[in-house]
N, C-alpha and C positions, 0 to 999 in steps of 0.2 A: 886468291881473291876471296873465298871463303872464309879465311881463316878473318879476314878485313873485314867484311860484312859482320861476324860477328864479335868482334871487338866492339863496333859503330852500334851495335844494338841492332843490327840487320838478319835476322833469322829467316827460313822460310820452311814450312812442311813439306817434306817428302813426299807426301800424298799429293801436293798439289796439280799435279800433272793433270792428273785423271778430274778435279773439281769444275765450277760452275764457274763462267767466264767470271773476270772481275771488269771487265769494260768490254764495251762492242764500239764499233764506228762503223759510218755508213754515209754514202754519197748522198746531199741534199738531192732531194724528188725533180727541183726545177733546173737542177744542175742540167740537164740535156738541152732545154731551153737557152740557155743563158750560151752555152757554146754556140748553137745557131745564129745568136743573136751576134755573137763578138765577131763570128766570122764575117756576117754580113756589116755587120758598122764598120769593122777593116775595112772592106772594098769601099765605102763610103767616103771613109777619111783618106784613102790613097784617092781617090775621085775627085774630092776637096782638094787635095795639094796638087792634084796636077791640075786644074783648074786655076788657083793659086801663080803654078806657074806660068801657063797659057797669057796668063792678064800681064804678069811680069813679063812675060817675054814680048808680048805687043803694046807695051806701054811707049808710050811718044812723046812722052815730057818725065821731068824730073821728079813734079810733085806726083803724080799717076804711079813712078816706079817706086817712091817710097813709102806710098799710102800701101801698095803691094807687097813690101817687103815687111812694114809692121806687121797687117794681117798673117800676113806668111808664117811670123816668127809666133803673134800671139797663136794660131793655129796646133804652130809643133808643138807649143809646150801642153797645147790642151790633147793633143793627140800622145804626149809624151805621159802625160799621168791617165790618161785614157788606159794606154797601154798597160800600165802598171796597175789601177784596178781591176781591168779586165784579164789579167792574170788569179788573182784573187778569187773572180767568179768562174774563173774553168773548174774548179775541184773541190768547192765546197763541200767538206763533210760533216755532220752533229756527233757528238760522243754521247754516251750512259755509261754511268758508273751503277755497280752494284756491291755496296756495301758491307749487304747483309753475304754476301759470299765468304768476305776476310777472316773469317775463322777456319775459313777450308786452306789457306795461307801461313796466317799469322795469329798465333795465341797472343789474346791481349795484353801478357806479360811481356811478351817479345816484341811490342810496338819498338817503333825506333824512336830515339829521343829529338825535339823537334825544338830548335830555338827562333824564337820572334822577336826580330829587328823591328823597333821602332824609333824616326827619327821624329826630332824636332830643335826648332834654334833659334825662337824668340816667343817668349810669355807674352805678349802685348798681340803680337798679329797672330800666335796659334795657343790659343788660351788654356791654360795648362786642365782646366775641368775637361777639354776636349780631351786632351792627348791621356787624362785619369779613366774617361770613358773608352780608349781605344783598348787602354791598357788591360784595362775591367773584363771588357768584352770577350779576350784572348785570355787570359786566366781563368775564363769558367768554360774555355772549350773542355767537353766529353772527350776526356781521355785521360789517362793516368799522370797523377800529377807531381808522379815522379820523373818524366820524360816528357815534360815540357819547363819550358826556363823561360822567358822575359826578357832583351834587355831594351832599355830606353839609351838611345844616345841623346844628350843634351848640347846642342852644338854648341851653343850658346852661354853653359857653363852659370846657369840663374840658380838662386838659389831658393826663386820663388821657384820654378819646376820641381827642384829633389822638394821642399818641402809637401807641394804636390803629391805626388809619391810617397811618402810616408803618412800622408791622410790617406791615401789609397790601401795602400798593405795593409792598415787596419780594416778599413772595411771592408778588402776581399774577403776576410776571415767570417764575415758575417753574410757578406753576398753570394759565394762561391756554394754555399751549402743550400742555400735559400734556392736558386737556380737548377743544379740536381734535383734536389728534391721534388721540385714542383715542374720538371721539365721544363723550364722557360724556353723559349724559342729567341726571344731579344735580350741578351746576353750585354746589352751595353745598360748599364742603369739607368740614362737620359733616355735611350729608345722604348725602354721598356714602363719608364714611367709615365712618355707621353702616348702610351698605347691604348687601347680599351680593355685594359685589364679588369678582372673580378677583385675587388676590393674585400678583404681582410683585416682585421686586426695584426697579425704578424706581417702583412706586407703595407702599413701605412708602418707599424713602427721601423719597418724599413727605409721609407720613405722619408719620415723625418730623420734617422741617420744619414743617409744620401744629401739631403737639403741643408744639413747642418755642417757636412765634409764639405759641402760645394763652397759655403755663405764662409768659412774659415778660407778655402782657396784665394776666393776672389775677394775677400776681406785684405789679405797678404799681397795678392797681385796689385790690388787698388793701392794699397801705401806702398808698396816697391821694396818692403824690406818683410824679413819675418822678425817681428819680435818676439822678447823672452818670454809674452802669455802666451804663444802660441809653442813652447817648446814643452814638450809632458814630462821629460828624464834627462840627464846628466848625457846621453849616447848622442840625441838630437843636439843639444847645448854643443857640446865637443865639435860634432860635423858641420854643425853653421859658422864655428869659429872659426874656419879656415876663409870663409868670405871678407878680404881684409881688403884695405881700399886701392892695393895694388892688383887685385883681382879684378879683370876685365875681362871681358867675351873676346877679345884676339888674345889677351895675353895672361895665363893661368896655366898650374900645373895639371897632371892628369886627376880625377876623381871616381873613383869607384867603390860605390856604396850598395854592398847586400842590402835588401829591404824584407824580402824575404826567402828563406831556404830552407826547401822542402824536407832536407836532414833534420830539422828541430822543429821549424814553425807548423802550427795545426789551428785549422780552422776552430769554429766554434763548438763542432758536434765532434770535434777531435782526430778530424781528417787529416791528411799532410794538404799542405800548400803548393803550389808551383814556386821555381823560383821569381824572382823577382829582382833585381839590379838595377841600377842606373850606371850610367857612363858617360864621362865628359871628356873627350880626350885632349891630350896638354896642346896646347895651342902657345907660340910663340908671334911675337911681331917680326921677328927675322926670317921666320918658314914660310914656306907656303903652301895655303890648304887648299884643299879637290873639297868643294862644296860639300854636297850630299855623299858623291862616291868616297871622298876620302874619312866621313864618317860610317859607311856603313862598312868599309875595309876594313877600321877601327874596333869596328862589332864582330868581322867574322873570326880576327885575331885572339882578341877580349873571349870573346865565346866558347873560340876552338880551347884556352887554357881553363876554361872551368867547366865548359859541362860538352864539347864539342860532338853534339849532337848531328846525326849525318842527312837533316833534313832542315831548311831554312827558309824560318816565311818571312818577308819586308811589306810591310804595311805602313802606309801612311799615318800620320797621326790625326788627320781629319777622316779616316776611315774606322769601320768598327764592323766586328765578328756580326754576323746576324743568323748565324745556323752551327749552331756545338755541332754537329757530326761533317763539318766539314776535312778537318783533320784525317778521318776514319776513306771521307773519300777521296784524297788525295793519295793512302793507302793504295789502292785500287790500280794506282800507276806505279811507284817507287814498294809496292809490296807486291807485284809481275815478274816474277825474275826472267820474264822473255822479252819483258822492255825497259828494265830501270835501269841497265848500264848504258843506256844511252839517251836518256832522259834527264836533262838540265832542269827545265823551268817547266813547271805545270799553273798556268794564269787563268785568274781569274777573273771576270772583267770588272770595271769600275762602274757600279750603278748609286745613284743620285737619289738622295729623300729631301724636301722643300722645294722641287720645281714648281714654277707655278702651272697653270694650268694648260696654256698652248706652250711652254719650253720657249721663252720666246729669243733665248742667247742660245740655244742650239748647247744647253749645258749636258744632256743628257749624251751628248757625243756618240748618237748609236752607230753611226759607220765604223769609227774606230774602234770603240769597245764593244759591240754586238755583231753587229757585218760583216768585215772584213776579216776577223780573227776567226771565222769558218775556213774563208779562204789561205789566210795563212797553217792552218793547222792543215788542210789537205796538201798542201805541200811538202806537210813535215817541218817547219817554219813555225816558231811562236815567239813573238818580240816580248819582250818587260817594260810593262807599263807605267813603272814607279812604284804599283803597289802593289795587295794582291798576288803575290808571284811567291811559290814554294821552289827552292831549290835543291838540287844537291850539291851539300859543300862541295861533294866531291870535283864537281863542273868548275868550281876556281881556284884548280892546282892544277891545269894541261887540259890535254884533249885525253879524250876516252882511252885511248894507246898508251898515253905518257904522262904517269902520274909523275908532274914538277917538284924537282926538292923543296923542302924548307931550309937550306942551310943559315938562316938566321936567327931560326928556335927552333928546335925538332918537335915541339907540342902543338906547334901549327900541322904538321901531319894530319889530314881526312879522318885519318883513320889511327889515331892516338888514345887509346885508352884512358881515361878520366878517373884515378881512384880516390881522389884527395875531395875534403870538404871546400866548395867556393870559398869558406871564409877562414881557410887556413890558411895562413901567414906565406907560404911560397906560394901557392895558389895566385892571393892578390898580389904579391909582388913581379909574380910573369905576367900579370894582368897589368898591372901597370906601366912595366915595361912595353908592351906589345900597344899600349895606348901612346905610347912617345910622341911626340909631333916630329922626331928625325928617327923612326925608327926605318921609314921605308927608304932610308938614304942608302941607294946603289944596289937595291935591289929589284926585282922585277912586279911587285906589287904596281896594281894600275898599270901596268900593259901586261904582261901573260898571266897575272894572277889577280884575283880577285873583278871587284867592278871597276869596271877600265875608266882611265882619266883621259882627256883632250878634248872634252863637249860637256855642256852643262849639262846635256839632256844623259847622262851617265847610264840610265835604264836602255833606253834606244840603242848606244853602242855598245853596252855590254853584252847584251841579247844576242844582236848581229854579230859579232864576234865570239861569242859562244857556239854558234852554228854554223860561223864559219872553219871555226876547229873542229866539227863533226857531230858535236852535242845537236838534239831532237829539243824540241819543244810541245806540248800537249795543251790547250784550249779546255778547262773545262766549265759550264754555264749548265748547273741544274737547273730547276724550275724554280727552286726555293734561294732567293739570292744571297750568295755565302758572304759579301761582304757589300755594307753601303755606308754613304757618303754624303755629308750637304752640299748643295749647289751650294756655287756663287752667285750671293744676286747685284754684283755690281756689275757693269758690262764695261766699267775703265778696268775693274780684275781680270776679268776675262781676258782681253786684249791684253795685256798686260805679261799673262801667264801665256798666251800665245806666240807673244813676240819671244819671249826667253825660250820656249821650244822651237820657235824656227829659228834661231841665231845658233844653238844648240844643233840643230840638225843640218844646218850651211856647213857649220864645223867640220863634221863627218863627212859628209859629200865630196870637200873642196879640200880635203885631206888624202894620203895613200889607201884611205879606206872606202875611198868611196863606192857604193854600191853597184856603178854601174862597168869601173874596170876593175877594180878589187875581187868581184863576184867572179868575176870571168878563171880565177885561181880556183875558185871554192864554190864554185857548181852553179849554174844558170839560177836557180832558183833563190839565192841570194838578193838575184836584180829586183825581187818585189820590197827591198828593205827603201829603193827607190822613191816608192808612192807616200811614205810619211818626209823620206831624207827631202827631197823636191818640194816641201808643200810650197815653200818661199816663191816658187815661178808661176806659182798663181797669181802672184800680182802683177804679172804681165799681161796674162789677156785680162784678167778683168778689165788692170788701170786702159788697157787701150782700148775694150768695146765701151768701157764708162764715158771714153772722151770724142775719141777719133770719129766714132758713124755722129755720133751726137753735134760734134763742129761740121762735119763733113753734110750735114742736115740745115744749116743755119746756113751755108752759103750755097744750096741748091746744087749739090754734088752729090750724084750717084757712084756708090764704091762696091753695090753687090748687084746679083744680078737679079731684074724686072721679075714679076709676076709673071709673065706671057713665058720667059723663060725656063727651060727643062732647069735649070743650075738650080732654080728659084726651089724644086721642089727638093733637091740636094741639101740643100740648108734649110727646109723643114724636118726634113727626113731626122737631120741629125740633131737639131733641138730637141724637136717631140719625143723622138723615141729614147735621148739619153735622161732626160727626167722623166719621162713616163717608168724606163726600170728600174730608176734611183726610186721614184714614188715608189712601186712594187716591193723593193727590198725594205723602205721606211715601213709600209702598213704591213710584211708579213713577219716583221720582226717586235707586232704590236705597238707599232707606230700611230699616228692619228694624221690624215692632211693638213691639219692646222699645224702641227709641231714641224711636221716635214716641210712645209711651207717657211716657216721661220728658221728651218735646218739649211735650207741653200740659199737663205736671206742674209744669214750668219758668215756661210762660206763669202759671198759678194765683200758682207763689210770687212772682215780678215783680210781681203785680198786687196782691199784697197789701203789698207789701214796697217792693219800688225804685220801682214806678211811684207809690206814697202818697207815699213819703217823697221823690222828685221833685216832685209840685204844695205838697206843705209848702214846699220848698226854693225856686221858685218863686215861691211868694205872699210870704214872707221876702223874696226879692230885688227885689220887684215893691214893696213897700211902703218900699223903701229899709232895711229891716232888712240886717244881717250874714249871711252864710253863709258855709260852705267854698268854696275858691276851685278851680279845677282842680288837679284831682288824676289822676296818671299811674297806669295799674294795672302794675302790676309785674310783669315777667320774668322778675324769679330764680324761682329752681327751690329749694323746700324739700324736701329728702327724704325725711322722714317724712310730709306732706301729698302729695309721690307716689305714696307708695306706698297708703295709705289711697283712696286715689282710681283707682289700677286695680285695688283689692278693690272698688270700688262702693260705696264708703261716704262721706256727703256730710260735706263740713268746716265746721261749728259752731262751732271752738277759740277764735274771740275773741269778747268779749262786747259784740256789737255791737247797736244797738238795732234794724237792721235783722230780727234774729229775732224780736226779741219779740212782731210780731203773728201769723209762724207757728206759735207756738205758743200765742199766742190762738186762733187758727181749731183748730188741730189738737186742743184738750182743747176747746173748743165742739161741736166736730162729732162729738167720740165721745163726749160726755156723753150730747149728742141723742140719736143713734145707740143708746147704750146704754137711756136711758129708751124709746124707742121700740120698742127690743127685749124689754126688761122688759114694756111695755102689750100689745104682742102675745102673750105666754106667761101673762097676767093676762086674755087674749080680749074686750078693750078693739074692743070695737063701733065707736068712732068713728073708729077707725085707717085706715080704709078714705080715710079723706079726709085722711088726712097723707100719703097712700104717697108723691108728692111729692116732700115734707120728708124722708122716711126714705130716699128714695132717693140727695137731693142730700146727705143728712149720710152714708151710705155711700160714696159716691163720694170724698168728701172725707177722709173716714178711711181709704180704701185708698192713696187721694192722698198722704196724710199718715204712711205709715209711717216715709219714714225719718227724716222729726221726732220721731217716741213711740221709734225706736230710738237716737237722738241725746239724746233725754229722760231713760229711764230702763235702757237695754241694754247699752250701753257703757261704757268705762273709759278707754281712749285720749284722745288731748291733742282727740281730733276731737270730741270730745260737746259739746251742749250746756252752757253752762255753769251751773251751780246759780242761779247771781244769774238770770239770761235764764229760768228754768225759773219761779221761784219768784216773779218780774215777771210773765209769758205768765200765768201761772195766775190769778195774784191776781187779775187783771185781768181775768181771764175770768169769776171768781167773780162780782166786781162787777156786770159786766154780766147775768150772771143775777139775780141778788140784783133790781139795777135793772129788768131785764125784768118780773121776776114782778109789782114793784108797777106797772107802765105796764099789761100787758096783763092785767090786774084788773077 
């Protein structure tokens, strides 16, 4: 194992026994709290279902035992991811890294060599000056720029992207040295120039370089071709020549273009350069391709035969570096020799720059990427988020016991020694090779090796099956955030991007892997892969407290129990207290109530909306019906949907059928609301036993405003649109019209 470590570039000082930690961990402070609390909310909700049952069991009519049995069932499932949260918050712990230790470790010649996957696979929806920015970003991390490499996969096979990148490698040459030298902190050229920097002479003629590469990019993306002014030598000329009108995005050979290689190329001030590469991998109309997973398998392959470095970060291409010494602390974990043989994935969360000011789509996502990933890291548990995420190659070849052969290249090996130049002629030809579009035919790539195929959401299974073969996962979130990202400011992307991760996560679940008997092989602690795999059964209780108390209120039908009632204060108990420690976790994680308030606003519409219209999409796929195939959510920037979006105003403008059920729930619940209010000012005696109902269709009506202002307040391209208004409605009629003869 030794001798393998240092082959990979993996050394470690002898002396290190005896040095200064390089990480601590420590059990959160409220962590003692939070178990009191779970134990008593259990006895609550076992209190609640056997209540539940009581009513079912003395139910005397048919509609009484099914109004019982929906409750019932929306109940388990909220008690079902209840549980699976409240796993999370039994053991939350924080980690520190300490960096300045790593020379008591690792001489910085003995870094290990580290490659950065970066995807992307359409110029129009992820705009190649972004994915030039991500690239940028990661180029000028602090560290030797002989042991760091690049590559871009281009799904998509554009020839506006490689041109992209080669305006790029030039100006790393100029930006790379600019950034050292002056210590920059925002390391992406667009972050750094919309910053409050101290202005310069040397960094405006930067700036207009920057502005001139961008205005050439998007010059080329705008006309959909690169022409011959835009080629500078005979090398570019040759490599665009291969884009011939048989060249399509399914159907193309493989493509792999050095851009830069730290053996020759040298910055301005005469430094080496990182590498740099691009990758398109062959793509046929006869094969069939693994989305995302089966481009980044394309990369570990592609990478392991030119520089296979035994550390691997995947970063989004709408994501960008924002702290150079993040590298050094990732060290910290995979330079431990008391934890790195058992350390896969070290994640880093995904934080958000252009939210606006209250968050009001719940973009910042703090549960998942701030919250809970405490909780999963005291487990020993850490999932892959998409981005963000450092691995060891070594994690997709077996489990930590059983390093998996490569019998289909031996330079796929972990632990292959690299001595040839990338741009030697056998070098790119096993690079080529290994980019095949039938090289993975009848091998184990995408199920034991690499990132796993059978879900779109390819991050999420591969994580959990990483850790179900033994691999650890590590959570780390300095103060200074190592990596950030633009919100979405459309809330049809949102939704959108949601639905593709719960159709994705159904997959997993309703598959042999599912996390709840799957785990049961691979250790209890597995069953929290549950709380993201389930999010889709939230659209059960919402869809049913959205409708059921609310019809069951319009024909003077009590379904919970009286105020005078002990049960009464049961189901305050369990409202109050489950948002009051949701609130607590939102504000101690630098949250604000207005953002949090818009954070379980967001959960309501998802569940009525993305997570339904996910298990539709789903069952459709699962019965061999047709559905939408993967769909990318889009980067460009609209500016008038900007702008309407840092006023706080939600976007509506297409007429998707995704609105149409909130604006069912939203004219259901303030009719209710409305009659409700009406019986009380009429001194309607039996009111006392809806309060309940009157309460959950208030909630939902305040929930709901900026639906009724998107309905009937507006005038902008953002509103609702009439068709969507006057569908929501009709439909809402219906089901009252239909209610009143059921509940007869």
């Amino acid at each position: 194992m030794e001798s393998a470590q240092k082959q990979s570039g993996f050394t470690t000082d002898k002396s290190a026994a005896a040095s200064p930690p390089l990480h601590t961990v420590q059990l959160m402070r409220r962590t003692h709290f939070c178990r009191i609390y779970i134990i008593i909310y259990t006895f609550a909700i076992l209190a609640l279902l056997y209540n539940h049952s009581q009513t079912l069991y003395h139910s005397t009519s048919l509609l009484s035992s099914l109004i019982s049995i929906t409750l019932l069932i929306s109940d388990l499932c909220l008690a079902f991811e209840w549980s699976t949260s409240a796993a999370l918050r039994f053991g939350r712990v924080r980690r520190k890294q300490f960096p300045e230790n790593l020379p008591n470790f690792i001489k910085r010649n003995d870094y290990p060599g580290i490659d950065v996957f970066i995807c992307t696979a359409d110029p129009y929806k992820e705009p190649p000056v972004d994915v030039v920015n991500t690239a940028l970003s990661v180029l000028a991390y602090d560290y030797p720029p002989e042991k760091l490499s690049v590559y871009l996969s281009d799904d998509g096979g554009s020839d506006l992207t490689l041109f992209a990148f080669f305006e790029a490698a030039k100006f790393a040459a100029h930006w790379l040295p600019f950034c050292s030298d002056f210590n920059i902190k925002e390391r992406s050229p667009k972050a750094f120039f919309q910053s409050d920097y101290s202005s310069s002479a040397q960094i405006e003629k930067l700036k207009l370089m920057y502005e001139c590469m961008k205005g050439r990019i998007e010059n080329v993306v705008e006309k959909g071709e690169v022409g011959n002014e835009y080629m500078s030598n005979d090398k570019e000329r040759q490599v665009f020549s291969k884009w011939t009108p048989k060249f399509t995005p399914q159907s193309h050979p493989s493509l792999i273009q050095v851009l830069l290689d730290n053996r020759k190329d040298k910055d301005v001030m005469g430094h080496n350069l990182p590498n740099l590469v691009y990758v398109s991998r062959e793509k046929s109309n006869t094969a069939h391709h693994h989305f995302k997973a089966g481009a980044l398998n394309s990369l570990i392959r592609v990478s392991a035969v030119m520089t296979n470095a035994p550390i691997i970060l995947s970063i989004d291409c709408d994501n960008y570096s924002n702290d150079p010494q993040t590298l050094e602390r990732i060290l910290c974990y995979f330079g431990d020799p008391k934890v790195r043989s058992e350390i896969s994935l070290i994640q880093f969360p995904q934080l958000f720059v252009g939210l606006n000011k209250n968050d009001i789509y719940a973009g910042e996502y703090k549960s998942l990427f701030q919250i809970f990933p405490h909780g999963y890291d005291g487990i020993r548990r850490m999932f892959f988020y998409g981005s963000n995420g450092f691995f060891s190659r070594r994690a997709f070849f077996g489990p930590p016991s059983k390093l998996l052969p490569t019998p289909e290249m031996p330079q796929l090996n972990p632990f292959h020694l690299v001595n040839n130049s990338i741009q030697s002629q056998d070098i790119l030809t096993l690079a080529t090779r290994a980019s095949s579009c039938h090289f993975e035919n009848h091998t184990d790539w995408g199920i034991k090796k690499g990132f796993r195929y059978g879900s779109v959401v390819e991050d999420y299974f591969t994580g959990y099956m990483l850790h179900c073969e033994g691999w650890r996962g590590v959570f780390c979130q300095p103060e200074r955030p190592a990596f950030l990202a633009e919100a979405t400011t459309s809330l049809l992307e949102v939704l959108v991007q949601q639905k593709r991760w719960a159709v994705g996560l159904l997959e997993v679940v309703f598959s042999k892997y599912c996390p709840v008997t799957f785990g049961l092989y691979h250790g209890f602690r597995n069953h929290v892969y549950s709380q993201q795999g389930f999010w889709a059964i939230w659209s059960i209780p919402i869809t049913v407290y959205s409708f059921l108390p609310q019809l069951a209120l319009l024909n003077n039908l009590s379904i919970f129990p009286e105020v005078k009632s002990p049960w009464f204060l049961l189901y305050a108990f369990l409202f109050v207290s489950a948002y009051a420690v949701d609130m607590m976790d939102f504000m101690l994680h630098k949250g604000t109530i207005c953002r949090w308030w818009n954070d379980q606003r967001m959960w309501n519409i998802r569940g009525l909306s993305t997570y339904s219209y996910a298990i539709f999409e789903f069952t459709l796929k699962s019965l061999g019906m047709s559905t939408p195939g993967f769909t990318l959510t889009s980067k460009a920037v609209d500016e008038q949907i900007s702008k309407r979006y840092e006023k706080g105003l939600f976007e509506f403008g297409v007429a998707s059928p995704m609105f149409v059920p909130l604006v069912m729930a939203a004219s259901m619940n303030l009719l209710s609301f409305s009659w409700g209010a009406f019986e009380i000012a009429k001194g309607n005696s039996r009111i006392q036993g809806l309060a309940i109902q009157m309460f959950l269709s208030a909630f939902a009506v305040v929930n709901s405003f900026p639906i009724y202002q998107a309905m009937v307040l507006r005038s902008d391209n953002g509103k609702i649109p009439a068709k969507i208004t006057v569908i929501g409605t009709g439909l809402t009629w219906a089901i009252c019209v239909f209610g009143s003869f059921i509940f007869k």
